[in-house]
Structures are given as structure tokens and as C-alpha cells.
The first five atom37 places (N, CA, C, CB, O) and aatype in JSON, in Angstrom:
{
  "aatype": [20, 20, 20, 20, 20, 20, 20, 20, 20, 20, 20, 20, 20, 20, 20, 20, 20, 20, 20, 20, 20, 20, 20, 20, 20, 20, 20, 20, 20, 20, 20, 20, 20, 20, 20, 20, 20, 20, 20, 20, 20, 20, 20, 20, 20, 20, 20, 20, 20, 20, 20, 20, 20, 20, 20],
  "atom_mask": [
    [1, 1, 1, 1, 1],
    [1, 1, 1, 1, 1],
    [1, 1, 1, 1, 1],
    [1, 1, 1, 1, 1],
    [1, 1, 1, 1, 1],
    [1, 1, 1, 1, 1],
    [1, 1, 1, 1, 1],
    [1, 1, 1, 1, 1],
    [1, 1, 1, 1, 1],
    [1, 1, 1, 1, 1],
    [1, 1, 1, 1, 1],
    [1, 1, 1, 1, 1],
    [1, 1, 1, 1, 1],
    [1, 1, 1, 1, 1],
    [1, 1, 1, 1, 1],
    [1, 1, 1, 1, 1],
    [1, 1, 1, 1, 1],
    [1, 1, 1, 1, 1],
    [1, 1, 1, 1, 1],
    [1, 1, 1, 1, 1],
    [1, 1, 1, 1, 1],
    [1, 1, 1, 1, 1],
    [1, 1, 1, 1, 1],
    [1, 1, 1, 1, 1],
    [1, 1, 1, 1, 1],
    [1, 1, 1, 1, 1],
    [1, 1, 1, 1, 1],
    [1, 1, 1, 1, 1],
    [1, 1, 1, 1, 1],
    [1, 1, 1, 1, 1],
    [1, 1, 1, 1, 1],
    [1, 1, 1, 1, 1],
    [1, 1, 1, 1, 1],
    [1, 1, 1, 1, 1],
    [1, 1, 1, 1, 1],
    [1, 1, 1, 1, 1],
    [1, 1, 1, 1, 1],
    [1, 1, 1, 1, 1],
    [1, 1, 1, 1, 1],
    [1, 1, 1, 1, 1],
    [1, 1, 1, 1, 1],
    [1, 1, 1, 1, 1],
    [1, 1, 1, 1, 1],
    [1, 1, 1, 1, 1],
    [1, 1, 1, 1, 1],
    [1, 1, 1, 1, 1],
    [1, 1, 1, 1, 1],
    [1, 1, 1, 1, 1],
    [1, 1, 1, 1, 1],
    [1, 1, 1, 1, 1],
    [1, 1, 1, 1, 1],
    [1, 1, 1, 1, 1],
    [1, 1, 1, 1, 1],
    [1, 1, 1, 1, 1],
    [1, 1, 1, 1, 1]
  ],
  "atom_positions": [
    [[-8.48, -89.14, 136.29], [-9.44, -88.16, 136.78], [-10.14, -88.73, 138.01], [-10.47, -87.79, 135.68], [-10.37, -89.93, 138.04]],
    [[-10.48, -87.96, 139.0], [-10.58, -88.33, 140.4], [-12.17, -87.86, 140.33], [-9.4, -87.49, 141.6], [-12.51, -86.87, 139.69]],
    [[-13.19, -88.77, 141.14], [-14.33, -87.94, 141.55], [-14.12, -87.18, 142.45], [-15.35, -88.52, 141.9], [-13.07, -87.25, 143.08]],
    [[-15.14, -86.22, 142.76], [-15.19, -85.7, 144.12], [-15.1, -86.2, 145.01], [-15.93, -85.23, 144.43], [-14.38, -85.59, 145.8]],
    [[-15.8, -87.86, 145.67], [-15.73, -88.35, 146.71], [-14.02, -89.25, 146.76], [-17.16, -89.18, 146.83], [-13.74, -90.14, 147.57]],
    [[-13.36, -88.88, 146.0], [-12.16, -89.34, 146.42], [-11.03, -88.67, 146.42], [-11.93, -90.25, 145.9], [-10.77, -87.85, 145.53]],
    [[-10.19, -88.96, 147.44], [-8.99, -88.37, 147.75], [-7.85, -88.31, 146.91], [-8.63, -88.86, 148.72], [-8.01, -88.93, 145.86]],
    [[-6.78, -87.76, 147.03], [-5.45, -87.8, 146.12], [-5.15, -89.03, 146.35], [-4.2, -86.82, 146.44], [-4.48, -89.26, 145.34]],
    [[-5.15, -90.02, 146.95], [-4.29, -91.35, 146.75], [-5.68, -92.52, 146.12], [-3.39, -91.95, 148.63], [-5.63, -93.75, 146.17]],
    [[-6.79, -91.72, 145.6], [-7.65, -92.95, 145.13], [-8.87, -93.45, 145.89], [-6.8, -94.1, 145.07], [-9.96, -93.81, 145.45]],
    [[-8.27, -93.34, 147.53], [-9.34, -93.55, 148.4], [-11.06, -92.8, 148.85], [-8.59, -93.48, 149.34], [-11.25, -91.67, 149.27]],
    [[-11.74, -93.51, 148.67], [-13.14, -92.77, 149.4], [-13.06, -91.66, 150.73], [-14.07, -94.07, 150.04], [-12.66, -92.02, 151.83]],
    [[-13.54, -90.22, 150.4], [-13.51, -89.29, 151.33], [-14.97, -89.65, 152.31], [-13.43, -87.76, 150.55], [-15.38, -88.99, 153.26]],
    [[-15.55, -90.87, 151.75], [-16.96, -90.73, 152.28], [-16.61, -91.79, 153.46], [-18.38, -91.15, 151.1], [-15.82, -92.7, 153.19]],
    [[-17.19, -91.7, 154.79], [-17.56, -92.78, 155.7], [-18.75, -93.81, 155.28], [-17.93, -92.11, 156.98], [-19.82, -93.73, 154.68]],
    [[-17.84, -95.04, 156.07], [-18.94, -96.73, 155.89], [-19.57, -96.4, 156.88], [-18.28, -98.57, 156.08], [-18.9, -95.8, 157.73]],
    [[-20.7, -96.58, 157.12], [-22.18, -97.16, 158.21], [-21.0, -98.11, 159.19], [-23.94, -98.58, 157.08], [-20.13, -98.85, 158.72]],
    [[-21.18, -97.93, 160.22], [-20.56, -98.54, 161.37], [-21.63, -99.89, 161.58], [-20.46, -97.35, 162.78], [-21.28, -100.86, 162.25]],
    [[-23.29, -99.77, 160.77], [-23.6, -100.9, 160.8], [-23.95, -101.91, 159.67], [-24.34, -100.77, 161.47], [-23.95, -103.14, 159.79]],
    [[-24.17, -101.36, 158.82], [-24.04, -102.28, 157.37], [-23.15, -102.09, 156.35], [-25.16, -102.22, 156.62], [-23.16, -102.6, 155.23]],
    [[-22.18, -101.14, 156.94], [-20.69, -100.75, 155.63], [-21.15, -100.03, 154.64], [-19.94, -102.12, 154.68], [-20.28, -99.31, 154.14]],
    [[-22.25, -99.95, 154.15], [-23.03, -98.68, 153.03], [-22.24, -97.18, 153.31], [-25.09, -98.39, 153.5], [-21.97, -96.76, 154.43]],
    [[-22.05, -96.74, 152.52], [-21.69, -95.41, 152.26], [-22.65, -94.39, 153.02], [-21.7, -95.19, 150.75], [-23.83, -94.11, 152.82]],
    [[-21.71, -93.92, 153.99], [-23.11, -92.07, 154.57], [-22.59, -91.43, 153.53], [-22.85, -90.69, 156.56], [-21.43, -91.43, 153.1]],
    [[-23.96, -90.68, 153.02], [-23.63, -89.63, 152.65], [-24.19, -88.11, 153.89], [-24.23, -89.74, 151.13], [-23.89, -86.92, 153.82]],
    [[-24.95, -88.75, 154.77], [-25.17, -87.62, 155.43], [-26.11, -88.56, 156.56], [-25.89, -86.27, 154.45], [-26.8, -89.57, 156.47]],
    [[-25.67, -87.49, 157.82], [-26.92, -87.91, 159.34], [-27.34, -87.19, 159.39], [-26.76, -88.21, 160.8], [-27.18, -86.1, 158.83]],
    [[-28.5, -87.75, 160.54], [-29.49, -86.71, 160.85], [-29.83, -87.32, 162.17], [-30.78, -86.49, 159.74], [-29.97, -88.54, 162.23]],
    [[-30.03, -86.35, 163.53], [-30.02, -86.34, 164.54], [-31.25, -86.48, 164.97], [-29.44, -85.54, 164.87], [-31.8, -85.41, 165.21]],
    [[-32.13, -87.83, 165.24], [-33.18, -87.43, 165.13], [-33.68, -87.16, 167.22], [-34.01, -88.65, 163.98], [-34.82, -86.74, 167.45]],
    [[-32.78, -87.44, 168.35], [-33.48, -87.18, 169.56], [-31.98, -86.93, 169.97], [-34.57, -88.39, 170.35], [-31.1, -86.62, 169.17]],
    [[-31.81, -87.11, 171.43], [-30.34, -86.84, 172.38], [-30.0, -87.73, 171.97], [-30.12, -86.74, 173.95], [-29.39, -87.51, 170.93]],
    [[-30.09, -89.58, 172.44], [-29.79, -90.33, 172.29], [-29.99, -91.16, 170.84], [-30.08, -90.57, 173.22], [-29.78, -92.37, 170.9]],
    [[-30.42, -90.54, 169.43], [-30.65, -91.43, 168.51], [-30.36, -91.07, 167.23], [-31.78, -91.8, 168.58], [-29.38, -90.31, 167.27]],
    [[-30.67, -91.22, 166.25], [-29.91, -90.94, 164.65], [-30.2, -91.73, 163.93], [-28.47, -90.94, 164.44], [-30.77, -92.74, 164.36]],
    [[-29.89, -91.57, 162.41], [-29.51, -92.36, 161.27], [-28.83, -91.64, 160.35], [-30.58, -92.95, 160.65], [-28.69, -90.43, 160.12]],
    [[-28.37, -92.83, 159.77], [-27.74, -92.48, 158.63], [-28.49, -92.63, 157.35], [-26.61, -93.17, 158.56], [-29.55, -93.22, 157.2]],
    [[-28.02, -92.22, 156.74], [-28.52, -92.21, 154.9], [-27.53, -91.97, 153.81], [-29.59, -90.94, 154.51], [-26.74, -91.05, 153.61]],
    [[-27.84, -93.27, 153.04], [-28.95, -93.67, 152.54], [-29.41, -94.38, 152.98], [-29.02, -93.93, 151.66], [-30.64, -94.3, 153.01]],
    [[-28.7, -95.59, 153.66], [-28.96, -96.96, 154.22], [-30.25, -96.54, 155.0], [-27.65, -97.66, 155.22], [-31.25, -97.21, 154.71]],
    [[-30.4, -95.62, 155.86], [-31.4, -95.88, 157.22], [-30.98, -96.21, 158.3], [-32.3, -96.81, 157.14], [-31.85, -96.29, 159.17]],
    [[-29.98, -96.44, 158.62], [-29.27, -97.33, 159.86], [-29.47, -96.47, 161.33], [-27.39, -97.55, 159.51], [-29.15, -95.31, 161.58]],
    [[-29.92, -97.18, 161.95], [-30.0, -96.23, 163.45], [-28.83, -96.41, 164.18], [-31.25, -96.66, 164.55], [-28.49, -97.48, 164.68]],
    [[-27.95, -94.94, 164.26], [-27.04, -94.82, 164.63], [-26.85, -93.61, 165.83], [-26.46, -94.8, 163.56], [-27.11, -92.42, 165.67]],
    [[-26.27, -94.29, 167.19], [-26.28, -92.82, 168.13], [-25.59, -92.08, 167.82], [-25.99, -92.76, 169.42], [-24.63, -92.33, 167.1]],
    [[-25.97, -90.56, 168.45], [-25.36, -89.68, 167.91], [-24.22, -89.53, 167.88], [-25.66, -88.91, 168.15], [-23.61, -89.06, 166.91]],
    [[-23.56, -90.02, 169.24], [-22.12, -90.36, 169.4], [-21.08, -90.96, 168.61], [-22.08, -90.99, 170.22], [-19.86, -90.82, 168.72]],
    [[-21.74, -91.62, 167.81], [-21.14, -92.42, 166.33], [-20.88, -90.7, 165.39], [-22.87, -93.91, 165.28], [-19.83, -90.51, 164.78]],
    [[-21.61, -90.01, 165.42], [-21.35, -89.82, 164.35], [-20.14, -88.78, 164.12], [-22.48, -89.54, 163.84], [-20.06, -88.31, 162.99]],
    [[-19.1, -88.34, 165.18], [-17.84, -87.98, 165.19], [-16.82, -88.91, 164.87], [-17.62, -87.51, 166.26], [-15.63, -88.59, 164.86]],
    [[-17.2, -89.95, 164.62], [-16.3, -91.23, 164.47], [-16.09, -90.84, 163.17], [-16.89, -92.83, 164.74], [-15.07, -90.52, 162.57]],
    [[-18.28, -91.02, 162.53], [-18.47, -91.28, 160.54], [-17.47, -89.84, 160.53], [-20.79, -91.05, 159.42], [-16.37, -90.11, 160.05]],
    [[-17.55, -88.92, 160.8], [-16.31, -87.59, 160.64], [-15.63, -87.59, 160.59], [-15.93, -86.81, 161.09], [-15.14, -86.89, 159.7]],
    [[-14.7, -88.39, 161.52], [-12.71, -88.54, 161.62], [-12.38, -88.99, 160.16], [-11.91, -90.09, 162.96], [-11.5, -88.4, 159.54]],
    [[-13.19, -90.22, 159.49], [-12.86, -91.59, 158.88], [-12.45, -90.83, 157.35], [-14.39, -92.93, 158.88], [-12.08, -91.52, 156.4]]
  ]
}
């Protein structure tokens, strides 16, 4: 039995923090140039966060 956050082969559907590897579960955009993630907190530009999307 599979959770939700994982895929048919087992793997995590969720993106790592590009800065402490923690699990996003979600961003938030906070100016043009700025962000975080959560849960961690991590200040991440916004530009990152099409990356946390592809992954």
C-alpha cells in the first residue's frame, strides 16, 4: 500500500529544500525577488521554485 506522497515505483512525489533537503510541502512567495519554503522556513527565490515543481 502506497501513501499519497508516493509514486508507483515507491519514490517521494514531494520536492527536497534546495537548502536543507527537508521535504516542501508548499511555498509561498513572499516579494519579486524572495520566498520560502515550508515546513523548514528556508528562504528560497522565487525562481527556485519551478525547479521544487519539475522534481
Amino acid at each position: 500500500m502506497c501513501s499519497e506522497s508516493e509514486g508507483d515505483d515507491g519514490s517521494s512525489s514531494i520536492p527536497d529544500c534546495s537548502h536543507c533537503g527537508e521535504p516542501v510541502l508548499f511555498a509561498v512567495v513572499t516579494g519579486p525577488t524572495t520566498g520560502t519554503v515550508e515546513p523548514c522556513g528556508c528562504s528560497v527565490p522565487p525562481d527556485l521554485f519551478a525547479e521544487l515543481r519539475e522534481e
